[in-house]
N, C-alpha and C positions, 0 to 999 in steps of 0.2 A: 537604411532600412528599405528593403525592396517595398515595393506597390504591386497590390495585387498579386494568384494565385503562387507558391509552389512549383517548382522544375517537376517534383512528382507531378505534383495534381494536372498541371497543364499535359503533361505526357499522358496523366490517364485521359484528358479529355481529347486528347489525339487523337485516340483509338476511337476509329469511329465504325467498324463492323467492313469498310470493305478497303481492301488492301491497299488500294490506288491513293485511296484519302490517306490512309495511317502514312503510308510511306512518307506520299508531301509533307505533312504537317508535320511528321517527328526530326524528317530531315532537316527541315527546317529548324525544329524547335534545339535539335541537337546542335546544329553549326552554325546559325545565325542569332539565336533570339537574346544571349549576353550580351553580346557586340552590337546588337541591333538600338536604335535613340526609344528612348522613351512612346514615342512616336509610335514606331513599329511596334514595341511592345504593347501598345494599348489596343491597336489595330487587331494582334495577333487576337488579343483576348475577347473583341467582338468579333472577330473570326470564328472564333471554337465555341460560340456562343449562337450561330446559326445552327440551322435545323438539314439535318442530315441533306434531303433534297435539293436545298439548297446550296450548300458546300458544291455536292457535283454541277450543280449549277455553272455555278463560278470557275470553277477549278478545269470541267473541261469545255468550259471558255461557248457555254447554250448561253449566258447573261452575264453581263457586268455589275458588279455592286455601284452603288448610289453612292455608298461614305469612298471619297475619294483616299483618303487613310487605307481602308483595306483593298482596294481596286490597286493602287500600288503593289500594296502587299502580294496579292493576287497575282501579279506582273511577277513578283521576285521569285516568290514559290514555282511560277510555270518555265521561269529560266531561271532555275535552280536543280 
């Protein structure tokens, strides 16, 4: 039994209004996130779980996340 959301749901929570994010995230969600431990998977989900500002934040690399779980993640995504 999976944990936590949906291949849909997590894809609609991709979508986050600007192109740069959707890409990462779905890229991601598409080719990594089956294969990905447990781990990754819980990471992605407080991922898509931050507040838009914050995602670009992260993503074009103005701050580093605290939870070292997504700060990896963060790493895979931007060399991805």
């Amino acid at each position: 039994m999976e944990s936590g959301p949906s291949l849909g749901r997590l894809r609609w929570q991709c979508r986050r209004g600007m192109r740069e994010l959707d890409v990462m995230l779905e890229r991601w969600l598409a080719s990594r996130y089956e294969q990905g431990s447990e781990a990754q998977r819980r990471a992605f989900h407080r991922l898509l779980e931050a507040q838009d500002p914050q995602l670009v934040a992260w993503l074009f690399q103005r701050e580093r996340p605290a939870d070292p779980d997504v700060a990896a993640l963060v790493d895979e995504l931007l060399a991805h």
